[in-house]
N, C-alpha and C positions, 0 to 999 in steps of 0.2 A: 551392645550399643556404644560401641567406642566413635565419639566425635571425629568425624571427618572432616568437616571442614577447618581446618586449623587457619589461624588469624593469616594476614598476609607473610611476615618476619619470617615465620617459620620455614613459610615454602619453598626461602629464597635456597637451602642447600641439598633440601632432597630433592626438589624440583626438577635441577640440574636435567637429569638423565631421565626423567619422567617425559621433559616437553619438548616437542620438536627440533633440533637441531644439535641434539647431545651427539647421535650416531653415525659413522662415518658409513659412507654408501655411493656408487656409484652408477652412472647408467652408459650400457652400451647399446648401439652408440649412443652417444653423448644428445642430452637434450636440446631441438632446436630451440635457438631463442632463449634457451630457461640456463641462469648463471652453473656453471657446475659445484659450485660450494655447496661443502652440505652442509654447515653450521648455521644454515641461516631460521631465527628466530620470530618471532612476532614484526611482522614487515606490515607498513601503511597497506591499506586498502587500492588507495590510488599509485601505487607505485607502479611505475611500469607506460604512467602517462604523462606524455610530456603537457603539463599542465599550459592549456590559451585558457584564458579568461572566459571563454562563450563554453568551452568543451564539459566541463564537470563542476557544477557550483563549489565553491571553496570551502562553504563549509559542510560538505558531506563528509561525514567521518566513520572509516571503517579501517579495520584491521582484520588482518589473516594472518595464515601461517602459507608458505609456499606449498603446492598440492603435493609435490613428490619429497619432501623434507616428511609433510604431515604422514603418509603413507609409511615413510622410512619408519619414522617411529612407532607406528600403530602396529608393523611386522613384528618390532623388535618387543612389542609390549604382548605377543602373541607367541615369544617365541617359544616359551616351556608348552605351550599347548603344541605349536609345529611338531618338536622333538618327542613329545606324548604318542603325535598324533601317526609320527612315521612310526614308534616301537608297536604300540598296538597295532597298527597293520602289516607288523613283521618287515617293517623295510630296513635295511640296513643306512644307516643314514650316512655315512661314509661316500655311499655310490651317489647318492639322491643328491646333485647340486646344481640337477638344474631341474627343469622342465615343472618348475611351481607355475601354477595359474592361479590369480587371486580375482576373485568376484568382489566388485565393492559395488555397494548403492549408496545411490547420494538423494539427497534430500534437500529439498527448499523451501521457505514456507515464510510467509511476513508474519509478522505479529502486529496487531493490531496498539492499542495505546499504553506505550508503556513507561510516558510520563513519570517524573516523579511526584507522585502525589501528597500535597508542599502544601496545607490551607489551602487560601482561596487563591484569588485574582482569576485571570484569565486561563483555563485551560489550552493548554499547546500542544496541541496535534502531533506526538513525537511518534512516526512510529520505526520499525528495524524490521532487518531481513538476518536471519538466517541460513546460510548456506554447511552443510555436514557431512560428513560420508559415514558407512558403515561397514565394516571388511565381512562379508556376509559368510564365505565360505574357502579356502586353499585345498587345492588338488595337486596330483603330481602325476605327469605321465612316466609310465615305468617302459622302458625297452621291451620291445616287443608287445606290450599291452596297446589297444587300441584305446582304450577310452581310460580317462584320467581316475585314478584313487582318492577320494575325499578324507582328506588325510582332517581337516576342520569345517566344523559349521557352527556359526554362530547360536547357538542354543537360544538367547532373547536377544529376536534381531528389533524386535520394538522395546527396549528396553532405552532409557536417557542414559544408560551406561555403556549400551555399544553404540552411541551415534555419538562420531568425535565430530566438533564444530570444524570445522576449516575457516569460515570467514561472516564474521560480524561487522553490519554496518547497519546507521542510523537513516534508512532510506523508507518509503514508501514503494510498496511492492506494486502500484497502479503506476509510480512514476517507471517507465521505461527505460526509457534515456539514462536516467541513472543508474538504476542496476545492473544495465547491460556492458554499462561503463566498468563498473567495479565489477562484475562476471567475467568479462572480458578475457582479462590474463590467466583466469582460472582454468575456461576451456580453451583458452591457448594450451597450458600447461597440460590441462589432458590430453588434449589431442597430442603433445609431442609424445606424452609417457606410453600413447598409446601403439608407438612404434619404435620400441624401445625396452630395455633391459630391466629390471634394476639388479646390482651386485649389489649384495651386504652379508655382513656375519650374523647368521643364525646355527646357536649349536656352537659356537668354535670354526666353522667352516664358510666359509664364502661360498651365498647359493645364487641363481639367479629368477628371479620373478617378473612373469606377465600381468597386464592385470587388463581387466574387461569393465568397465563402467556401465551402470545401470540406472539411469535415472530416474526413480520410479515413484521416489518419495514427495511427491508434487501434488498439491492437487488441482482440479480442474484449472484452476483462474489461472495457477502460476504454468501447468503444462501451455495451454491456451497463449497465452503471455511469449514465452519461450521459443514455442515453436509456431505463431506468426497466424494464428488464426484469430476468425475474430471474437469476440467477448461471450460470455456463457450465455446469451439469452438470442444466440444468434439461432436461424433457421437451422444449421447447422448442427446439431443438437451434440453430434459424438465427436470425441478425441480420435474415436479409434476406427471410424467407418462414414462413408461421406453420405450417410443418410440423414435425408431433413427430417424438420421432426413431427409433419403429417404424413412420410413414408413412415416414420418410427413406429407412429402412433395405431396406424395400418396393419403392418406387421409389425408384430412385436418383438417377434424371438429369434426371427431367420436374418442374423444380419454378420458377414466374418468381417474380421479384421484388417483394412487395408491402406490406410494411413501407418506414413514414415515419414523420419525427419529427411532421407533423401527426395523423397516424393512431397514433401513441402518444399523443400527448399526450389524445385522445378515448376511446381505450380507458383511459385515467386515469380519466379521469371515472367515464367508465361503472363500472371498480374502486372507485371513491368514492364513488357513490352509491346503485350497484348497482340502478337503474328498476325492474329485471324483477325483484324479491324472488327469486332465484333461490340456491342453495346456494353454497357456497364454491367445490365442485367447477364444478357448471354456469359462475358467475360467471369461473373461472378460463379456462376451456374460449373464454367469449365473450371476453375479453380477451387469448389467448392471448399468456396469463404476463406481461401488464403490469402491474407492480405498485407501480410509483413513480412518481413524477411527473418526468418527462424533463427533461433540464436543459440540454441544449445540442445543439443540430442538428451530428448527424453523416450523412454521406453514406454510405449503405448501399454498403459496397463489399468485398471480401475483402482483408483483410492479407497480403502476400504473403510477409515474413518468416516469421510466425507458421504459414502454413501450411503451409511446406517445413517447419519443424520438426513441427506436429503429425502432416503425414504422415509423417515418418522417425520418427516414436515409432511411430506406427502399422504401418509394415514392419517396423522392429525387431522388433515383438511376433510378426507375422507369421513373421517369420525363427523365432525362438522356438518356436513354435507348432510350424513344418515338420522342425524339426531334433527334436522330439518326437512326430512324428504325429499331434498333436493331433486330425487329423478324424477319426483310426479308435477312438478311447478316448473316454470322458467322463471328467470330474471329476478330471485327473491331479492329485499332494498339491503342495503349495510345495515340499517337496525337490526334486521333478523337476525343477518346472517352473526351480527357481533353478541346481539342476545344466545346463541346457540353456539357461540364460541366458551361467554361464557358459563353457559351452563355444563358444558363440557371440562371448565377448566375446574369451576367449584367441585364436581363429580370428582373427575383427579384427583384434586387435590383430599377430599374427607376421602375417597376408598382408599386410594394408592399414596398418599401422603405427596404428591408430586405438586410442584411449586409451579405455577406456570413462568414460563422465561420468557426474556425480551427474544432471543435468538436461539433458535434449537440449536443444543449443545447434546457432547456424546453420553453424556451421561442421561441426560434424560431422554434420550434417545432410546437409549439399552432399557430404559426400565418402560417407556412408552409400547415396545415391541413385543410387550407379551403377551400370553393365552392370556393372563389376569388381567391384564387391562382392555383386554377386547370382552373379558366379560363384564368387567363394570358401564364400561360403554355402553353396552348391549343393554343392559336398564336402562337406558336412556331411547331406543328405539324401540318405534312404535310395531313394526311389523314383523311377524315370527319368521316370515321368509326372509326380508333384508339381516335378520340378526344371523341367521344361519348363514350367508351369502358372507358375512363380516367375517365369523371364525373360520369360513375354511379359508376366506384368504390369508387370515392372519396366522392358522396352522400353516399352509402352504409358506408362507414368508419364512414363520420360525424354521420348517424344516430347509429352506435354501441358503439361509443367513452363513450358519457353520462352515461353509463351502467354502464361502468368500473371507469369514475373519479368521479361518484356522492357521498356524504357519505353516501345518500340514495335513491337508484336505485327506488326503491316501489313506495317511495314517488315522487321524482325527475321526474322520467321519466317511469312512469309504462307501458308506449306504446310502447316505445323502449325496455324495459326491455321483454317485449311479441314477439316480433319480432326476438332479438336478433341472435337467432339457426336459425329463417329462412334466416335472412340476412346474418350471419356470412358463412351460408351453399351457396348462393347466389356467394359471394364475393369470396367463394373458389373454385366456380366451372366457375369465369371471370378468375381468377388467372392462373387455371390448365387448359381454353382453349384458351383466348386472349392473356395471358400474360407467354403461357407457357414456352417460352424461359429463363426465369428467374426461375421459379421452378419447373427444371428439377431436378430430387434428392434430389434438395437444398432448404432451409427452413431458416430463421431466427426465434432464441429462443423465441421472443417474438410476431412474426408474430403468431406462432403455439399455445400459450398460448391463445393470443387474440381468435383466432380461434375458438380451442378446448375445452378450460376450465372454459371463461367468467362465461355462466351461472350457472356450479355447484357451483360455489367457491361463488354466488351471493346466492344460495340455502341454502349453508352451514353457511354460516356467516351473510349475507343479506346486506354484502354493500363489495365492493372491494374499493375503495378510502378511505373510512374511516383508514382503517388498512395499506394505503401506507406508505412510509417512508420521506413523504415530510415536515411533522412537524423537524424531523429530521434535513432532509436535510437546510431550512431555520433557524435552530438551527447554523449549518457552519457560517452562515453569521455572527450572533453574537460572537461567538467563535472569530473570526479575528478580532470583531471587537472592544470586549474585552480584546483582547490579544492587541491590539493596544494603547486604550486610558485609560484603567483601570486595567490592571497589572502592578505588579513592573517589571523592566526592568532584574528578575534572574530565571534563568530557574528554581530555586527549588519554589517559590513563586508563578512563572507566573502560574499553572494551581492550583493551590490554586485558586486565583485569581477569576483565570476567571472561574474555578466551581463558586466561593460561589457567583461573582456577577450573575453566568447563572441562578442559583437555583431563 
């Protein structure tokens, strides 16, 4: 238990060589647009824009570290694992100075109110965005081998200790305008890194590195956001497929993957120009619900936090629903339905100790999601056939859940990962005849993901959890909690601060 976080003073001389801009490194060729220095440090958030008065409110305050500075340093903080990682794979590391590929996932996520909480008076709606990356994996291609050597992989890629921040700012993740402002030069800067070198000393020797951006650490609201579709409760129900969500709701399982950030950015157009003089409806129909212009490549994948909680709101209600009979009545009033909420919550709470919340959170998500609480429920309903109708769905769930939170399904759970499509196919067709009252037309976003999409996206990438956004997310935690006992107490300083102690 040796204290880590050591007071500010301290950090001023180990620091040095810790935080971004200690390492000399260069790119060939040379970055468009992005300064070639590499010493550069904790830079404004808004640097990069020529400030008018109407462009970016003035007192938006955010800080970053430049993206290819922050990467320099995240290599060189990687580098006894690189040199590890070529002797165990017998490579001579003398030869090995170029053909690195590095896999990073980025992550972005708002945090809600993070005020400082000061007595009374007026509460002030403060809240901040996070933006992060995580270096996930390094490979290297060897002459004559066709496919690259995984020389590293990050062991906890949802750990707050592999997700370095890049950029803090005091924004509101609904306000648009703004954060696109302050993203802006961010994915400038990827995009140039992305056709580009970098040279730096790893080992003693100058290697040189590609790297591949994965934007996967998002979830719904902020993917949705980014890439120019319209708001979560749109007909549109998926990220990842342009099915509404009375086709969702229809079929449930048979739906692939076919939304891209190239293929939005094209349905933009087509929204903006509209060729075919077509109606607002029709027009919407052909764009299916793109209606902004996409501002940053994220990788179509399922968040896997967000969606253990969507589905525990979703059984919740379920629960709800059974401890009412819902399928044999229509239109029961809100008194019932709130008296059968809460007799549902008192039950939680004396079996399973479970507190009820204002907002389903992951934690009571995880513990809402088990065989043990579907059987405490199940005292609560009245017919022996709805109660059996309950645990198999809820057995079906536990066995598909694994799939989707492991970092590696293959490995983890290679049985379930086999079963997956016949279970999730299973589970859709309790849905659509035990439980049809509930998804008649109607579908939740992440009901229909889990569904549909689990197994390709496990094809394509080989793990769904690895690439969630929850290293991220447990990143918030430290943010507040930096922002509390190791910042200076002035807004121009504090995300100073609490970047360079987050890095």
């Amino acid at each position: 238990g040796r204290q880590i976080f050591q007071p500010l003073h301290t950090l001023r001389n180990a620091e040095k060589e810790l935080l971004p801009g200690f390492h000399q490194f260069e790119w060939q060729p040379a970055l468009k647009n992005v300064s070639s220095s590499w010493d550069v440090g904790i830079i404004d958030g808004l640097s990069g824009w020529t400030t008018f008065v109407e462009d970016v409110p003035a007192d938006t305050i955010s800080r970053r570290f430049r993206y290819d500075v922050a990467l320099a340093s995240a290599l060189k903080d990687l580098e006894e694992d690189i040199m590890e990682g070529l002797r165990e794979r017998g490579l001579d590391d003398s030869i090995c100075t170029s053909g690195f590929t590095v896999v990073v996932k980025e992550s972005c996520d708002g945090m809600g109110d993070v005020s400082e909480k000061h007595g009374n008076g007026p509460a002030v709606p403060e809240k901040a965005v996070r933006f992060s990356f995580t270096v996930m994996s390094i490979s290297i291609r060897v002459e004559g081998e066709d496919d690259g050597i995984t020389i590293f992989q990050e062991p906890k890629p949802n750990s707050e200790l592999s997700c370095r921040p890049l950029c803090l700012m005091f924004v509101d993740e609904s306000d648009h305008e703004t954060l696109t402002a302050i993203l802006g030069p961010v994915v400038a800067e990827r995009k140039a890194m992305m056709e580009s070198r970098l040279i730096i000393s790893v080992g003693g020797l100058l290697r040189s590195f590609r790297f591949f951006f994965r934007g996967t650490g998002y979830d719904e609201k902020m993917v949705r956001e980014m890439e120019g579709l319209e708001a979560s409760g749109s007909t549109y129900v998926c990220t990842l497929c342009d099915s509404t969500r009375a086709e969702a709701s229809q079929n449930m399982v048979l739906h692939s993957i076919t939304r891209s950030h190239n293929e939005n950015l094209e349905r933009y157009e087509i929204w903006r120009k509209n060729p075919f003089s077509e109606s607002a409806d029709e027009l919407r129909d052909r764009v299916k619900g793109v209606s902004a212009k996409p501002f940053m490549e994220t990788q179509p994948t399922l968040d896997a936090l967000h969606c253990d909680i969507g589905n525990a709101t979703e059984f919740y209600k379920i629960f709800q629903d059974e401890i009412g009979e819902v399928y044999q009545r229509t239109n029961p009033s809100r008194e019932e339905r709130r008296r059968w909420r809460s007799t549902l919550d008192k039950q939680l709470r004396s079996k399973l100790k479970l507190k009820p919340v204002m907002r389903m959170n992951g934690n009571y998500a995880r513990r809402l999601m088990t065989r043990e609480a579907v059987e405490v429920v199940c005292e609560l309903v009245p017919s022996e056939e709805r109660r059996e109708a309950l645990k198999r769905l809820m057995e079906l769930y536990v066995q598909m859940k694994p799939v989707w939170r492991s970092t590696c399904p293959s490995r983890d759970c290679p049985d379930q990962l086999c079963r997956y499509s016949y279970n999730s196919q299973q589970f859709a067709d309790l849905l659509s005849t035990t439980f049809k009252y509930r998804y008649d037309g109607k579908i939740t976003n992440y009901l229909h993901k889990t569904l549909a999409h689990v197994p390709e996206i496990i094809e394509r990438d080989g793990s769904i959890g690895a690439w969630a956004s929850e290293g991220n997310e447990s990143g918030n935690k430290l943010f507040r909690r930096f922002r509390k006992m190791n910042a200076r107490q002035s807004k121009t300083f504090e995300l100073e601060d609490v970047l360079k102690h987050h890095w």
